[in-house]
Structures are given as C-alpha cells and as structure tokens.
VEXSETI-875562 format. One record per residue: z, x negated, y of N, C-alpha, C in turn. Coordinates in pm, whole numbers, plus 50000, padded with zeros to 5 digits. Layout:
BEGIN
ZXYZXYZXY;...
END
This chain:
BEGIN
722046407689342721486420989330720356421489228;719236409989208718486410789139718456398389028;720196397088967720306390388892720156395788736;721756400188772722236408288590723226420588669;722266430988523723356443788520723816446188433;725546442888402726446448888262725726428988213;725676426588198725016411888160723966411488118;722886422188137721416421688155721066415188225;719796411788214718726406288301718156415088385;718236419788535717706429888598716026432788565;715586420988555714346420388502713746424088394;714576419488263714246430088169713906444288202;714526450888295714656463288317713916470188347;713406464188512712596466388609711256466988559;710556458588456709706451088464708706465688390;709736474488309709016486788239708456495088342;709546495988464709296507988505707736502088591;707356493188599706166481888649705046482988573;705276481288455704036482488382703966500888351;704656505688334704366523488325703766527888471;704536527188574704316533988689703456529288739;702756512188777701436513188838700086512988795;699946512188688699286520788634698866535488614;700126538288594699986551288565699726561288752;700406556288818699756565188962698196559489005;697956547288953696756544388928696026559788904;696206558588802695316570688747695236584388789;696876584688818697156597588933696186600289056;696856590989152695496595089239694826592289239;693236582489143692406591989084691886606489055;693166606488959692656626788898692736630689084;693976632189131694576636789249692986640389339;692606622989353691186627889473689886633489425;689486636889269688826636889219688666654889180;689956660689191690476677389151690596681289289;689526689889347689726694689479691036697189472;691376708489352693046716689376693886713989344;693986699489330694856688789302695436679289414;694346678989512694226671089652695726676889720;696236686889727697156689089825698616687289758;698516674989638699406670789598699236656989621;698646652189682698506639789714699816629189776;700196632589827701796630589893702506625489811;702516637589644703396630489537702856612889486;701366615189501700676603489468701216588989562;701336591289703701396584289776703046578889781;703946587689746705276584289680705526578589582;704636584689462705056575189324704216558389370;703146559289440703206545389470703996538289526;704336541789618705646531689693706226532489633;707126541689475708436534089420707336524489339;705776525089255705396513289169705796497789269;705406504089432705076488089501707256485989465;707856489489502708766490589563709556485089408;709186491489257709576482889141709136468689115;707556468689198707086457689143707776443789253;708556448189363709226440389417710346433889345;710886443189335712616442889233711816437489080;710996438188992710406426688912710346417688973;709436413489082709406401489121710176390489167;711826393689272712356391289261713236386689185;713366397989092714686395488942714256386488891;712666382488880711856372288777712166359188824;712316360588926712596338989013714176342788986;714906350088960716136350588943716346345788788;715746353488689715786351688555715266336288518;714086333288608713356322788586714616310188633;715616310488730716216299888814716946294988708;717216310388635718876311888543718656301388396;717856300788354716676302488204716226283788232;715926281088317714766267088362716186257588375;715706242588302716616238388309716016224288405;716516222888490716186207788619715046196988563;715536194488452714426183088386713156190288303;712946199088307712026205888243711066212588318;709806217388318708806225788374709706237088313;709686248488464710326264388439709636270488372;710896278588294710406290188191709256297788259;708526300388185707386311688217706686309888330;706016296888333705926288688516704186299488500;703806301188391702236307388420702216321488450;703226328988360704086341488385703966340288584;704816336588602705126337088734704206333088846;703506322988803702286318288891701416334188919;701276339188794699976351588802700976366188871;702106365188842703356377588870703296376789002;703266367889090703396367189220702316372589310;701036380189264699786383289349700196402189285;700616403189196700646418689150701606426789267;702496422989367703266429989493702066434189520;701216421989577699666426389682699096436389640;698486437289504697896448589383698776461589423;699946461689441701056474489448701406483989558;701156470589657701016471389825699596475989843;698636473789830696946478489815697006492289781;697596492089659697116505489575698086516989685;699026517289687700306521589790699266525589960;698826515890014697586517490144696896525790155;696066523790019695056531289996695656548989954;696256553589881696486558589834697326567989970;697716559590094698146567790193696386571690311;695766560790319694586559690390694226574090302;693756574690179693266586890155693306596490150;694966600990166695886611690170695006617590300;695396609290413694676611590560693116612390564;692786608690473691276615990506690936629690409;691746629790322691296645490249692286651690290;693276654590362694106664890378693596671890479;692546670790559691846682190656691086691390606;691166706990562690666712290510689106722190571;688836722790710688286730090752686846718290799;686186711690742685756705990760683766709890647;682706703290760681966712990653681256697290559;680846700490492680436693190400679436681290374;678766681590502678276673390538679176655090634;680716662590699681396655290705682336650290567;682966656090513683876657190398683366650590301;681656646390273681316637690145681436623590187;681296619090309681276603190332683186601090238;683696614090349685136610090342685756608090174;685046618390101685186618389921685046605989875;683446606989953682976587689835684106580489867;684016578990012684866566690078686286565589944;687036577289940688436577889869688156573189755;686736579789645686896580489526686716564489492;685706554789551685506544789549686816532289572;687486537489686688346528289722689666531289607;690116546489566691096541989463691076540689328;689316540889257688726533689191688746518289192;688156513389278688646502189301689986497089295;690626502189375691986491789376693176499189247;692436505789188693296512389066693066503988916;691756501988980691346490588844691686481188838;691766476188941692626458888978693776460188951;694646472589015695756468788954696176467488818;695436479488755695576483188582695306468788555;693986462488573694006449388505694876438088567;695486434988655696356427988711697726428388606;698016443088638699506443988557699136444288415;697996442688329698126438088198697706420688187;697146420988287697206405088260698966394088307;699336402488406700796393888406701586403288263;701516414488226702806417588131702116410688017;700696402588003700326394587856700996381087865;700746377388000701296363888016702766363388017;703746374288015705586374088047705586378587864;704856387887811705156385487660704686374487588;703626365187592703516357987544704686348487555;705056346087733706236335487719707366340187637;707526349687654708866354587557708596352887397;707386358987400707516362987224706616354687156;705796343487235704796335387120705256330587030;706476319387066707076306786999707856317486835;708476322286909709546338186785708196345286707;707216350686710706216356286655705356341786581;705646332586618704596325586504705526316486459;706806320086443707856311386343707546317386251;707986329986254707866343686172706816344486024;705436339286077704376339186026704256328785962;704516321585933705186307585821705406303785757;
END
C-alpha cells in the first residue's frame, strides 16, 4: 500500500502534500484563533490537520518502504539521517492536530464575558504558536535532510 503507484514511489508523492499542508494549517489556525470572525471556522482548521497528521503518516511509512527498496544489505541505508530526523515529524503532526482540536473547544463558546475568554485566547494563541513553529521548523529540517540525500551527490557533479 505504501510502496509504488503506476511504478512510483508512494513517497515521492506523499511527501508534497507534507511539506505544503503542515505548514501551511500551521499558519491557518493561527490566522483562525487570532481573527475573532474567523474562529467559527475552526473545525476546517482542525480537519486540514488531521489529513497534514494523517499525510505525514503515509510519508512516513512509504519512506521505510522506499528506504527497504533503495538500501542494499551490505551498506548503511539510503537516507539513514533523512529518516532518523523523519521519524519525530508524525509527533510534530499529531501535536499540532491536539492542539488545534484543544482550541477549537475552548474558543467555540461564545457567551462568555471577557474576563473569562482572555486566559482562554492567550492559552490558544500561545499553544498554536508554539507547536506551529515546531512544526514549520521540523518539516523544513527533515524535507533539507530527504533533498540533500537525493540531490547532493547529482547537484555537485553538475558543478565541475
């Protein structure tokens, strides 16, 4: 399932919709908790995360698949640093995905006066600040380390 599609590498595939999407709902709910009249779209936020966690699975997988296919017995595996750092970004996806439902549930009560409702703001704005940044830098530090394995050795023949 998370080998080859048409004789692709599932991984090739997956791995875009990984670096676009968690990031990018990263930033979503951000704006999301940050735009009062934006807040009661939060739901979409809390969906597009579970498909980022839910791609960054199907990367992860396809990658020990690509990696099994690629690595040959007597050799240290292709992209062994790639994969060492690829394997903590689920957690990053799964976090951001938590949070992003935890906060849904604390701003979706609207009748609330303002003296309750600011702990509940900071609390959100901080926590998907936080775990939005980790991920953004997480998923550029594994997609530097999966292009370098691919493209160092080919990019500095080139230059020669």
């Amino acid at each position: 399932m998370f080998d080859l599609v048409n004789g692709m590498p599932v991984h090739a595939l997956v791995v875009h919709a990984v670096v676009i999407l968690l990031p990018l709902m990263s930033v979503v709910t951000v704006a999301f908790v940050l735009r009062p009249r934006w807040r009661r779209e939060l739901p979409w936020a809390v969906l597009g995360n579970l498909l980022a966690a839910a791609a960054t699975y199907a990367a992860m997988e396809s990658g020990e698949k690509l990696q099994a296919r690629l690595s040959n017995p007597d050799f240290e595996p292709v992209a062994k640093e790639h994969g060492d750092i690829a394997q903590y970004l689920i957690w990053f996806a799964i976090a951001q995905f938590v949070v992003s439902l935890i906060v849904w549930l604390l701003l979706r009560t609207r009748d609330e006066s303002p003296r309750t409702s600011a702990p509940k703001l900071a609390t959100s704005v901080v926590l998907t600040l936080a775990v939005g940044i980790a991920a953004v830098a997480w998923t550029y530090r594994v997609g530097d380390s999966g292009a370098a394995a691919v493209w160092k050795d080919s990019i500095a023949s080139t230059n020669q």
